[in-house]
GULO-420822 format. One record per atom (N, C-alpha, C, O): residue in one letter; atom name; z, x, y. Coordinates in nm, 4 decimals. Example, Ala and Ser with C-alpha at 12.3 -4.5 7.8 and 13.67 -1.06 7.14 Angstrom:
rest:A | atom:N | up:0.7800 | east:1.3190 | north:-0.5690
rest:A | atom:CA | up:0.7800 | east:1.2300 | north:-0.4500
rest:A | atom:C | up:0.7800 | east:1.3200 | north:-0.3300
rest:A | atom:O | up:0.8465 | east:1.4236 | north:-0.3319
rest:S | atom:N | up:0.7080 | east:1.2850 | north:-0.2250
rest:S | atom:CA | up:0.7140 | east:1.3670 | north:-0.1060
rest:S | atom:C | up:0.7870 | east:1.2900 | north:0.0030
rest:S | atom:O | up:0.8039 | east:1.3409 | north:0.1138
***
This chain:
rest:X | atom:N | up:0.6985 | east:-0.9920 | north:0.0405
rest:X | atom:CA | up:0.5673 | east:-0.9424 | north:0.0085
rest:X | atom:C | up:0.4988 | east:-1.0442 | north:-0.0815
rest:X | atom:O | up:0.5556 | east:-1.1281 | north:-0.1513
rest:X | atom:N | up:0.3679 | east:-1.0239 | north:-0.0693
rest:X | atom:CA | up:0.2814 | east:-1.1430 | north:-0.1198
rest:X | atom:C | up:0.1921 | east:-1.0886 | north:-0.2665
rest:X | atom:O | up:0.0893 | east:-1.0261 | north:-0.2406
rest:X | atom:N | up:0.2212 | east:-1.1063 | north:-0.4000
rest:X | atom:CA | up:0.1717 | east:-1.0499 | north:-0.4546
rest:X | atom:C | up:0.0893 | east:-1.1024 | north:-0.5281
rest:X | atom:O | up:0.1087 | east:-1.2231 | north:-0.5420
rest:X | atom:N | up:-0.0291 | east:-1.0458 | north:-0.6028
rest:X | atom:CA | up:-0.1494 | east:-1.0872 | north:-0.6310
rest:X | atom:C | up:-0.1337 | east:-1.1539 | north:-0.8114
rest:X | atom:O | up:-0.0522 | east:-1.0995 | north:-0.8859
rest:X | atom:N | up:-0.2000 | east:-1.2448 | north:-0.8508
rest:X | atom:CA | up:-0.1263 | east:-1.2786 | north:-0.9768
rest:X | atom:C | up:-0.0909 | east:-1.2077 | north:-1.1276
rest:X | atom:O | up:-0.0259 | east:-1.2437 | north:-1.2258
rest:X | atom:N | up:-0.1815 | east:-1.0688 | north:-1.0860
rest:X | atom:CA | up:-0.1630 | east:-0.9659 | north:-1.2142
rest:X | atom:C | up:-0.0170 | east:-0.9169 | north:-1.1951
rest:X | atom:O | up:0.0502 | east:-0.9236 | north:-1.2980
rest:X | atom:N | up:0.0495 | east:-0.8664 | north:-1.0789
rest:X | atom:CA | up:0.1811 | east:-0.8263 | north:-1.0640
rest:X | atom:C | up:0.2687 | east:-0.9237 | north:-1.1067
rest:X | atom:O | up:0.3418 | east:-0.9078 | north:-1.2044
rest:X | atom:N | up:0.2659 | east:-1.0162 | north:-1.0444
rest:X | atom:CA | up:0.3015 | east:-1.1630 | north:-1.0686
rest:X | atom:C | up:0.3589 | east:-1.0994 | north:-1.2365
rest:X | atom:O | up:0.4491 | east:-1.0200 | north:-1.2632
rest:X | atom:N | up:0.2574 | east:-1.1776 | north:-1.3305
rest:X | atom:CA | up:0.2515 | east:-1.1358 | north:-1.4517
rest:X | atom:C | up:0.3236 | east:-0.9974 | north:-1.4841
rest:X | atom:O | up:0.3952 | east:-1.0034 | north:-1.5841
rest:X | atom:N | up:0.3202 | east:-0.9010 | north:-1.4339
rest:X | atom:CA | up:0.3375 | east:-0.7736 | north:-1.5411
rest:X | atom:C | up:0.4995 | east:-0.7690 | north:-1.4798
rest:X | atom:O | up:0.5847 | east:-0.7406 | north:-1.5640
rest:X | atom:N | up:0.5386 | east:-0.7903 | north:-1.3641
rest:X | atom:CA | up:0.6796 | east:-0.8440 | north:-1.3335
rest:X | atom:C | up:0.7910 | east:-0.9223 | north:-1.4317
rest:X | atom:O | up:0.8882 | east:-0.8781 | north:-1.4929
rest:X | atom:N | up:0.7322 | east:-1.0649 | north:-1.4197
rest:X | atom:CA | up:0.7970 | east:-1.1810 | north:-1.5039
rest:X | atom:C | up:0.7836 | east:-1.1467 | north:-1.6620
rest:X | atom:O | up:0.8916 | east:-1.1630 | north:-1.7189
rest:X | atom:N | up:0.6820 | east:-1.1045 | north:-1.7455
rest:X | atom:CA | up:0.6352 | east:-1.0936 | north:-1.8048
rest:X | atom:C | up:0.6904 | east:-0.9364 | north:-1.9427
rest:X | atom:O | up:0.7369 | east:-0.9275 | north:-2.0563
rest:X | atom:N | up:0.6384 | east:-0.8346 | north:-1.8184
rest:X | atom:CA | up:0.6992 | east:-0.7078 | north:-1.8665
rest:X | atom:C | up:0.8217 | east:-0.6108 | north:-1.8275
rest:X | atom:O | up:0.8734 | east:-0.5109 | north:-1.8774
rest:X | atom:N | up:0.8451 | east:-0.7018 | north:-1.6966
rest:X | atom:CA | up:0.9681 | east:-0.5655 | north:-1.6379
rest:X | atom:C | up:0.9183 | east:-0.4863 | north:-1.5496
rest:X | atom:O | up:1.0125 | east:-0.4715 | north:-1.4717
rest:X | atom:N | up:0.8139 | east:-0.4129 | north:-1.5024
rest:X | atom:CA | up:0.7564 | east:-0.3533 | north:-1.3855
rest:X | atom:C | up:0.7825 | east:-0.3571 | north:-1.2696
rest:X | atom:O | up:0.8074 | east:-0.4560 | north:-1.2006
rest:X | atom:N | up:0.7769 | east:-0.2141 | north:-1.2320
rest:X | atom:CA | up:0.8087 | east:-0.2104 | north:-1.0800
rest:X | atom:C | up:0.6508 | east:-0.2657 | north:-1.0062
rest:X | atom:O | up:0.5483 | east:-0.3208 | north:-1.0462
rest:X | atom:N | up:0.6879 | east:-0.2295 | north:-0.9175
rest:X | atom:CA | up:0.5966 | east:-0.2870 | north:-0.7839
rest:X | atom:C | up:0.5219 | east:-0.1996 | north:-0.7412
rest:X | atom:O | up:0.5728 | east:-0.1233 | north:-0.6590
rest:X | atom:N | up:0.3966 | east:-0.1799 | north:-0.7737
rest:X | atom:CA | up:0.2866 | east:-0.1070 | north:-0.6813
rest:X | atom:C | up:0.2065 | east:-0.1066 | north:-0.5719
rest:X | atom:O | up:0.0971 | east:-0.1478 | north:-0.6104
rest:X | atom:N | up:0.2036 | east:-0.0887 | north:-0.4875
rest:X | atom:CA | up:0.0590 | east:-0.1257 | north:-0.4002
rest:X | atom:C | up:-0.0365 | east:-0.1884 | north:-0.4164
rest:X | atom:O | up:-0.0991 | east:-0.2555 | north:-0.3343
rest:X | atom:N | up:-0.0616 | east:-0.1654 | north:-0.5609
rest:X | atom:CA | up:-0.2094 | east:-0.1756 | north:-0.5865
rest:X | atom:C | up:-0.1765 | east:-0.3575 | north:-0.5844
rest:X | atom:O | up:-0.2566 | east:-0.4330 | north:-0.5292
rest:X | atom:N | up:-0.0464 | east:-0.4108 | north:-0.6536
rest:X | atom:CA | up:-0.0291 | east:-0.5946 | north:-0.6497
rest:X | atom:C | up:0.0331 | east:-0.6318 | north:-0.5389
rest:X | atom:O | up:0.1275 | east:-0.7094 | north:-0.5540
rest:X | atom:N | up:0.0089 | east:-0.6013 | north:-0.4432
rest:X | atom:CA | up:0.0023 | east:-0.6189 | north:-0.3470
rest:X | atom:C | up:-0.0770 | east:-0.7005 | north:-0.2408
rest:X | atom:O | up:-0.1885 | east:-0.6485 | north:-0.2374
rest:X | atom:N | up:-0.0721 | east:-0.7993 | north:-0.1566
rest:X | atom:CA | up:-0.1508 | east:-0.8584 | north:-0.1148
rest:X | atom:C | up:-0.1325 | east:-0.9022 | north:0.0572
rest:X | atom:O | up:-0.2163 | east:-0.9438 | north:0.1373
rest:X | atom:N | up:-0.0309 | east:-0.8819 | north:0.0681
rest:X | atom:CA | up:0.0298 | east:-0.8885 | north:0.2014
rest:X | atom:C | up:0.1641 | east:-0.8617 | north:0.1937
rest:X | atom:O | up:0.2265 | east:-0.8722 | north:0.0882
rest:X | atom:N | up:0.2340 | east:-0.8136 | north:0.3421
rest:X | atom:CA | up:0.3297 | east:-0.8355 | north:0.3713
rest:X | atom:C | up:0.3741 | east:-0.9024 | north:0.5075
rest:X | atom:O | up:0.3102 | east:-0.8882 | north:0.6118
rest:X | atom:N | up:0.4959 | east:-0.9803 | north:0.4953
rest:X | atom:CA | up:0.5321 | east:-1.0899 | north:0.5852
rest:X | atom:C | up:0.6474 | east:-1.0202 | north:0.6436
rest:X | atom:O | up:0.6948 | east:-0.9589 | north:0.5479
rest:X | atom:N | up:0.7387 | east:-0.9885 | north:0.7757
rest:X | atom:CA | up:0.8553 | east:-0.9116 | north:0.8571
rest:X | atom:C | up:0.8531 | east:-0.8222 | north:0.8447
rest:X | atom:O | up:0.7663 | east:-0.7501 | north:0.7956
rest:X | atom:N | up:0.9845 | east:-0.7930 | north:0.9011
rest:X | atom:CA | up:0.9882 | east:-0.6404 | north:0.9249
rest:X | atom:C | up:1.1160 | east:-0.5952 | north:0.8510
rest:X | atom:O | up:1.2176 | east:-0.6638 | north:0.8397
rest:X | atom:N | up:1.1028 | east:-0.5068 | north:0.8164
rest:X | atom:CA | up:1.2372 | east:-0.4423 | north:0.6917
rest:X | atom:C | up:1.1992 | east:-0.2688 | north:0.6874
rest:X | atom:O | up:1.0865 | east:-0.2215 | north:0.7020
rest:X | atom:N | up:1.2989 | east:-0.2086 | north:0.6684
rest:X | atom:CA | up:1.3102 | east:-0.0497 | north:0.6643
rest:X | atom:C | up:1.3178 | east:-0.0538 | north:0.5013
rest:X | atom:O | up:1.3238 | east:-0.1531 | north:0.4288
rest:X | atom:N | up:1.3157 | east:0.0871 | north:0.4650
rest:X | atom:CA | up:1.3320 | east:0.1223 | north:0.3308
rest:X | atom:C | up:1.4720 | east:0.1105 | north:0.2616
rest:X | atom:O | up:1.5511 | east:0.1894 | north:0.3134
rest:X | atom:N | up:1.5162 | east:0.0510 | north:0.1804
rest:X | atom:CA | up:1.6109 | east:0.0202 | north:0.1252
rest:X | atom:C | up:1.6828 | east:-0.1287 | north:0.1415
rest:X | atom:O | up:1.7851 | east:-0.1631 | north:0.0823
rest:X | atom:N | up:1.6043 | east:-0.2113 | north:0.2375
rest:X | atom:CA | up:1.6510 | east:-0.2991 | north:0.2754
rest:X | atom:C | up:1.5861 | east:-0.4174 | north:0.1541
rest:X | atom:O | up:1.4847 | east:-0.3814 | north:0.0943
rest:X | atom:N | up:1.6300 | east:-0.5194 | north:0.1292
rest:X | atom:CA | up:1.6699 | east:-0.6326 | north:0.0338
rest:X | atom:C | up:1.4806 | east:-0.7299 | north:0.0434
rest:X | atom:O | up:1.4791 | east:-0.8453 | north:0.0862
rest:X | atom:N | up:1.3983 | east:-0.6881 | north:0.0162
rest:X | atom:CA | up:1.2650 | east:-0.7859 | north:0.0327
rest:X | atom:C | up:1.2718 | east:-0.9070 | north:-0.0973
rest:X | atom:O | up:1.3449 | east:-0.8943 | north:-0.1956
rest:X | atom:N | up:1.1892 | east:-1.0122 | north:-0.0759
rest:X | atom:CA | up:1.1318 | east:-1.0972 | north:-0.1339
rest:X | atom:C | up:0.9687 | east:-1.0971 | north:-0.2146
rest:X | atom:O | up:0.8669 | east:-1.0870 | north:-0.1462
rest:X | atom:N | up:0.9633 | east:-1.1099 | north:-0.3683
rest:X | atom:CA | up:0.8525 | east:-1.0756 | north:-0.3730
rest:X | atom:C | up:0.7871 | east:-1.2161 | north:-0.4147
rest:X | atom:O | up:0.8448 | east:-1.2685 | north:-0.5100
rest:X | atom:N | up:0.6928 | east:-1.2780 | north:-0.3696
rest:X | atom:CA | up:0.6434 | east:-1.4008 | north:-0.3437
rest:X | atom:C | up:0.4714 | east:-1.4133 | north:-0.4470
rest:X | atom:O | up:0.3711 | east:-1.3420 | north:-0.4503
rest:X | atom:N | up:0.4982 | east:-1.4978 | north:-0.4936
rest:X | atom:CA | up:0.3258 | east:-1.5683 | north:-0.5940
rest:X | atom:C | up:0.2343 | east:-1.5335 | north:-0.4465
rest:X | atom:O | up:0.2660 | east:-1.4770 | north:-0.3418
rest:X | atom:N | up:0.1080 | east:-1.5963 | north:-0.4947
rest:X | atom:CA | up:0.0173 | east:-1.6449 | north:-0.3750
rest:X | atom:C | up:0.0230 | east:-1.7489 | north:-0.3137
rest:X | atom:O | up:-0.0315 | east:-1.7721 | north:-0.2057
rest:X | atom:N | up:0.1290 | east:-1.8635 | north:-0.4149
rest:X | atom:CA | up:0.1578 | east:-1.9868 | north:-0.4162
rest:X | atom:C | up:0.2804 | east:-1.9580 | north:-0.2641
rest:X | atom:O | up:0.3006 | east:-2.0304 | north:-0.1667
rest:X | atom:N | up:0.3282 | east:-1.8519 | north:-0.2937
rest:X | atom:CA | up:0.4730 | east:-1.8611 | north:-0.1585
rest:X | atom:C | up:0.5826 | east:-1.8360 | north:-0.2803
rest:X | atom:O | up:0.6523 | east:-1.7369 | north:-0.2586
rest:X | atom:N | up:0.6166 | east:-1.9163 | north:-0.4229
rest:X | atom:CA | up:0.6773 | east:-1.9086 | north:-0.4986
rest:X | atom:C | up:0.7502 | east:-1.7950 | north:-0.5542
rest:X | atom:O | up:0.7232 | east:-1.7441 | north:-0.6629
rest:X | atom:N | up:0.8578 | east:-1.7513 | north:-0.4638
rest:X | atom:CA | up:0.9863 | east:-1.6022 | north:-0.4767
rest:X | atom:C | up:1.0026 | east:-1.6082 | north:-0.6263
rest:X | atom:O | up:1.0473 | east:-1.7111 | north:-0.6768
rest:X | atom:N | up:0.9687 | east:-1.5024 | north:-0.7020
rest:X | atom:CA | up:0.9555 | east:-1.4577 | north:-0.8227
rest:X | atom:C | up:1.1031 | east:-1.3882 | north:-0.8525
rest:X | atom:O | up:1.1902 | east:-1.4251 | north:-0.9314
rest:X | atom:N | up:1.1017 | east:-1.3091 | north:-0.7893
rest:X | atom:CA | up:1.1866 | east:-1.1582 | north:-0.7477
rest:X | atom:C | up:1.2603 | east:-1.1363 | north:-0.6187
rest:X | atom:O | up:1.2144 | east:-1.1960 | north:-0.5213
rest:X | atom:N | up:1.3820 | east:-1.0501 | north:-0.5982
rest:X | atom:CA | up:1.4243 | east:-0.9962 | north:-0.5137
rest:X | atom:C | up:1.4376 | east:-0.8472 | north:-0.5508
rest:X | atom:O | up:1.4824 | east:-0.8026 | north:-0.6563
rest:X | atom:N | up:1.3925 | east:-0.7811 | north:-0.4495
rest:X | atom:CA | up:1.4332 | east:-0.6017 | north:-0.4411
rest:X | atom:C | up:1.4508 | east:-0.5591 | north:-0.3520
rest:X | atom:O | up:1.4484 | east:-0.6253 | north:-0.2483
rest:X | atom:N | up:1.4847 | east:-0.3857 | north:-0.3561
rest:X | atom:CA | up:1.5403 | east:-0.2694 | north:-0.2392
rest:X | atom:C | up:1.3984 | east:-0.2218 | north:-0.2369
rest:X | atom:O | up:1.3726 | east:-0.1506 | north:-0.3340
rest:X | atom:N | up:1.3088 | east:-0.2389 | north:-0.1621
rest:X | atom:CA | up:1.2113 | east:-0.1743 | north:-0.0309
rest:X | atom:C | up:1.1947 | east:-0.0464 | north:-0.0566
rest:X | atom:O | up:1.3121 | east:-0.0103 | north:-0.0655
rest:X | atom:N | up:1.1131 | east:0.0723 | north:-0.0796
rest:X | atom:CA | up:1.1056 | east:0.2135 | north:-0.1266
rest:X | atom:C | up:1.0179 | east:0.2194 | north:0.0271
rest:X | atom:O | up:0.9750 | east:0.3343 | north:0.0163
rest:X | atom:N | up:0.9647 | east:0.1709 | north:0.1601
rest:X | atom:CA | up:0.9265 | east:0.2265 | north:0.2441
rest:X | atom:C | up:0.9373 | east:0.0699 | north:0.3336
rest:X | atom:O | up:0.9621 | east:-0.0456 | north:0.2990
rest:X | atom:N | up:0.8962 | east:0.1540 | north:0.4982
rest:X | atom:CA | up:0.9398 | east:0.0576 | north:0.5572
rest:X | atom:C | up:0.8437 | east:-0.0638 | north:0.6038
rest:X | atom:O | up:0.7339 | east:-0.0081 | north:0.6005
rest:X | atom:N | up:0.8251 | east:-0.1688 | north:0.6364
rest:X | atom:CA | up:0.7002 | east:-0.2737 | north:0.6676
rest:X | atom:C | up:0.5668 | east:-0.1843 | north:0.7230
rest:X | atom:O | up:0.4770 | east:-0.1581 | north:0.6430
rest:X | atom:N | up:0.5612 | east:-0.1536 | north:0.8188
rest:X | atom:CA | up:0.4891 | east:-0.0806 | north:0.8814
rest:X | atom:C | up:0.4157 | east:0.0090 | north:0.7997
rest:X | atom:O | up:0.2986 | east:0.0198 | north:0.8362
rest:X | atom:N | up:0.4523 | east:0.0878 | north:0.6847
rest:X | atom:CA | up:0.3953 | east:0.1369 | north:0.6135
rest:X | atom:C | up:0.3000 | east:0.0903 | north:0.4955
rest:X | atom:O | up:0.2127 | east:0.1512 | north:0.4337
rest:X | atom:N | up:0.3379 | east:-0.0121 | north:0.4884
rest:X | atom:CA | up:0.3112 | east:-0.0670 | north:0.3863
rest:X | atom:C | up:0.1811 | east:-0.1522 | north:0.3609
rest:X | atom:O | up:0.1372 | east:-0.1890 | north:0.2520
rest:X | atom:N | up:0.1113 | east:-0.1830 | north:0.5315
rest:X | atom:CA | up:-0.0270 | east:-0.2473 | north:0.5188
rest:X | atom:C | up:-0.1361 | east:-0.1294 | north:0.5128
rest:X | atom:O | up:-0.2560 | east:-0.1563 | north:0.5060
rest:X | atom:N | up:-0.0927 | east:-0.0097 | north:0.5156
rest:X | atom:CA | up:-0.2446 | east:0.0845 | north:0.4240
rest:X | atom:C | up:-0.2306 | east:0.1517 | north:0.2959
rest:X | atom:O | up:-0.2817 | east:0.2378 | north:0.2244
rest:X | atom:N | up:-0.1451 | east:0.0768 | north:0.3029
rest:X | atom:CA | up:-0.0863 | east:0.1206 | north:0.1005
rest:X | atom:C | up:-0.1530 | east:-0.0030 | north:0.0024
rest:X | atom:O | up:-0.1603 | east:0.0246 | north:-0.1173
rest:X | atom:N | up:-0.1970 | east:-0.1237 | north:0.0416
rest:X | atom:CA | up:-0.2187 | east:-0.2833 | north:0.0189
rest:X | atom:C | up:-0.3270 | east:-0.2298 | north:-0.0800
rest:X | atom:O | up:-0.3987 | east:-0.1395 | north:-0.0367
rest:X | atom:N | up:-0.3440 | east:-0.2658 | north:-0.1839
rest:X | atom:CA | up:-0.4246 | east:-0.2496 | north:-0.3192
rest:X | atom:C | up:-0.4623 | east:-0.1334 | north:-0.3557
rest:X | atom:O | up:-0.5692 | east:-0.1133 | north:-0.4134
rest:X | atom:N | up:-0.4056 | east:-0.0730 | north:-0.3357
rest:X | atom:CA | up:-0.4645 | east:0.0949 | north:-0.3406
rest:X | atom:C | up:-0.3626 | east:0.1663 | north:-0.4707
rest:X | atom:O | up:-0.2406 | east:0.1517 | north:-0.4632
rest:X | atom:N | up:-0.4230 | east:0.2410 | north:-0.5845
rest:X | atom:CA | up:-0.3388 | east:0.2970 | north:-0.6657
rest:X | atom:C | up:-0.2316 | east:0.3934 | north:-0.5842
rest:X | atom:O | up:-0.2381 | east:0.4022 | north:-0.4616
rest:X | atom:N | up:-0.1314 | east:0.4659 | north:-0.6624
rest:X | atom:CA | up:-0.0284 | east:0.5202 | north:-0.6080
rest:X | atom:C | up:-0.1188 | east:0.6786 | north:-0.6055
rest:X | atom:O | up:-0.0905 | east:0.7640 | north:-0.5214
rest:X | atom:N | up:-0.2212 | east:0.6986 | north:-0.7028
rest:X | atom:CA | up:-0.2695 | east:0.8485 | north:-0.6771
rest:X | atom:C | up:-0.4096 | east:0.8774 | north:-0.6110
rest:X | atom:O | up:-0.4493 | east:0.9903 | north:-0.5821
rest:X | atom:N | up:-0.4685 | east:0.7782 | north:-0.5942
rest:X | atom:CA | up:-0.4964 | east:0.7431 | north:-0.4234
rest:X | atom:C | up:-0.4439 | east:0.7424 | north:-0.3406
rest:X | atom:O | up:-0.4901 | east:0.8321 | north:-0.2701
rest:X | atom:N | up:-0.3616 | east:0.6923 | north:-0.2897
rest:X | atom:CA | up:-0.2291 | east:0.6995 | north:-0.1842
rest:X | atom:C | up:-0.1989 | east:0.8517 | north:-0.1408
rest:X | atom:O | up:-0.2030 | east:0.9120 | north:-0.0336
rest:X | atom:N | up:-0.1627 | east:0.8898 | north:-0.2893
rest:X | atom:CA | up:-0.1049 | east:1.0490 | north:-0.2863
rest:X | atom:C | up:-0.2138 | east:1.1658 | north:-0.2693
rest:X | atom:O | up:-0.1858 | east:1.2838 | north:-0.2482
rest:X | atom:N | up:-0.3262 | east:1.1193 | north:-0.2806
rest:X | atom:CA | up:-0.4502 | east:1.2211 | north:-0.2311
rest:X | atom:C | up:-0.4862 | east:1.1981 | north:-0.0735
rest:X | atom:O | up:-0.5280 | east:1.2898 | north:-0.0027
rest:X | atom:N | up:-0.4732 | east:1.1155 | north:-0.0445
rest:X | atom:CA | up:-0.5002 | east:1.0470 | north:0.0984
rest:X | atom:C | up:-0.4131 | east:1.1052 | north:0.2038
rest:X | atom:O | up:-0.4374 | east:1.1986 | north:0.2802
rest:X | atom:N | up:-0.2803 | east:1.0130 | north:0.1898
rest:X | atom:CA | up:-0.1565 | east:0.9960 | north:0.2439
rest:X | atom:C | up:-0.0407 | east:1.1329 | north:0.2691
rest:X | atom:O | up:0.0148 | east:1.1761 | north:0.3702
rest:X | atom:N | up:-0.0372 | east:1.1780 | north:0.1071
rest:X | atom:CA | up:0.0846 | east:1.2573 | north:0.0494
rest:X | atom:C | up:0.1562 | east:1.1904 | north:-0.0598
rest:X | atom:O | up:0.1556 | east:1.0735 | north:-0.0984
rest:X | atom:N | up:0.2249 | east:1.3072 | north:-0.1036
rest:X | atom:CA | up:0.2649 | east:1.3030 | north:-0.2563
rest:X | atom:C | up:0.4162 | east:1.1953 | north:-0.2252
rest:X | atom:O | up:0.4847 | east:1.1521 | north:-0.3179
rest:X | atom:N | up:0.4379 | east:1.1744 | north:-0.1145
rest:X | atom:CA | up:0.5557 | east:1.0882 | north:-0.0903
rest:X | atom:C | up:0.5492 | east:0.9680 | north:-0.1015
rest:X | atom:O | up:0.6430 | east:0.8883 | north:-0.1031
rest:X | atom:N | up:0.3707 | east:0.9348 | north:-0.1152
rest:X | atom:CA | up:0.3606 | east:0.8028 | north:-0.1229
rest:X | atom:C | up:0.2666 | east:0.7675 | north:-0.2152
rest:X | atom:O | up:0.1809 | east:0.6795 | north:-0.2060
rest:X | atom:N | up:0.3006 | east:0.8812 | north:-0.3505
rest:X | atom:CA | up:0.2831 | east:0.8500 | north:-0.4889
rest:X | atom:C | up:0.4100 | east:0.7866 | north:-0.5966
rest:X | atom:O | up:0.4643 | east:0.8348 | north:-0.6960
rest:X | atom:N | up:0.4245 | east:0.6708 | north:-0.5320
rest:X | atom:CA | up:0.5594 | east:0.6072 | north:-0.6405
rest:X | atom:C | up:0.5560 | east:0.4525 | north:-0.5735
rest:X | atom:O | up:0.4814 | east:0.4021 | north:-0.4895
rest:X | atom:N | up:0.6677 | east:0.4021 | north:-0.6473
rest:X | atom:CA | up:0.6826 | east:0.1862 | north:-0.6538
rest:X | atom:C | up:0.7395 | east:0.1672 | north:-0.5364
rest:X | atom:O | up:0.8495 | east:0.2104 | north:-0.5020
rest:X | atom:N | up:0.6505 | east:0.0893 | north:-0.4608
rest:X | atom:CA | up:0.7198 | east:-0.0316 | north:-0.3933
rest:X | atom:C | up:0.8659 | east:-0.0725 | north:-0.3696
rest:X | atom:O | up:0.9390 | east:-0.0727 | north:-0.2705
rest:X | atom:N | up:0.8819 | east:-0.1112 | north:-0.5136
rest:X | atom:CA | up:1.0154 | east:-0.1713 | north:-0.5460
rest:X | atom:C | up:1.0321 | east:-0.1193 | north:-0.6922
rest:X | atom:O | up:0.9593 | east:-0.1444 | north:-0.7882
rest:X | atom:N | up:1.1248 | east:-0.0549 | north:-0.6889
rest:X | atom:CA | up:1.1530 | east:0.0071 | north:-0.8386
rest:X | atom:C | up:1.1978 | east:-0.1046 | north:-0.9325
rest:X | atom:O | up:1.2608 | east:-0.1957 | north:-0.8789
rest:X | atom:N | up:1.1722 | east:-0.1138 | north:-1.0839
rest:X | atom:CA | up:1.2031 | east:-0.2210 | north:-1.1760
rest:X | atom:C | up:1.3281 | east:-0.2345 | north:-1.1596
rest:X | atom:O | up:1.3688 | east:-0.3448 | north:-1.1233
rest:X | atom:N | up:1.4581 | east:-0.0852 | north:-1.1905
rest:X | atom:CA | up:1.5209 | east:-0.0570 | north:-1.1430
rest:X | atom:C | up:1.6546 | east:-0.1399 | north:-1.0395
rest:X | atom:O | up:1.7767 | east:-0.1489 | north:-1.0524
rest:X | atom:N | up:1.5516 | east:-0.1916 | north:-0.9330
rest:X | atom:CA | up:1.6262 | east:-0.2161 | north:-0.8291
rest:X | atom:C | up:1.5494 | east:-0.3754 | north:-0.7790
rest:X | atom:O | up:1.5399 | east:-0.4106 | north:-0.6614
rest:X | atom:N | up:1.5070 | east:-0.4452 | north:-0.8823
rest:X | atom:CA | up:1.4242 | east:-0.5516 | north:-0.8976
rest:X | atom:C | up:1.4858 | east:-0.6615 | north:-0.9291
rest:X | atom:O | up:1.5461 | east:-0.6185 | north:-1.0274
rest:X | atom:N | up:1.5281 | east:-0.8097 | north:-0.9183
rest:X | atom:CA | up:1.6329 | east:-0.9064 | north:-0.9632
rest:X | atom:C | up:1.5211 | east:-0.9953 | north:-0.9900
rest:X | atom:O | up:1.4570 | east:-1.0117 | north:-0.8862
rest:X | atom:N | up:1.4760 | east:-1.0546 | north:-1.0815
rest:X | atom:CA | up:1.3946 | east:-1.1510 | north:-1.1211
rest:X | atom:C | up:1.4552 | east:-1.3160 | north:-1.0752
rest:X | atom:O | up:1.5618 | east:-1.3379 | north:-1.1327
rest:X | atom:N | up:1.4233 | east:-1.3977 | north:-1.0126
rest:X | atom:CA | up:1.4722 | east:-1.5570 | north:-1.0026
rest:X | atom:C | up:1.4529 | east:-1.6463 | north:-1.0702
rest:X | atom:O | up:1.5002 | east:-1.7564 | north:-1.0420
***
């Protein structure tokens, strides 16, 4: 996943999980729980994590808060990306 440089930051920086909202693209295909890459704008892999939904889901979730999502969508898709949790910094 391609993330925008505020995530970037609150990642490296503070420890944070992964929202939608820093979000900027996503690149393959991966199911939920599976091992993603979280990438600068530069391409530059910041992070590795476990996936909280699967590719496919994930391009109308792309900058959007999580309680937006959850008014829209459903309450299932009020929560992180990638939990801090389950996040490996590089």
């Amino acid at each position: 996943m391609i993330l925008d440089d505020g995530a970037v930051t609150a990642i490296l920086e503070r420890g944070v999980s992964l929202l939608p909202a820093g979000v900027t693209a996503v690149e393959g295909d991966f199911i939920s729980g599976d091992t993603v890459e979280l990438a600068s704008k530069s391409g530059k892999v910041i992070a590795r994590g476990l996936v909280a939904f699967d590719s496919d889901e994930i391009p109308q979730m792309l900058g959007r808060s999580t309680k937006e999502l959850a008014a829209s969508l459903g309450a299932e898709y009020e929560r992180e990306l990638v939990h801090r949790d389950d996040l490996v910094l590089l």
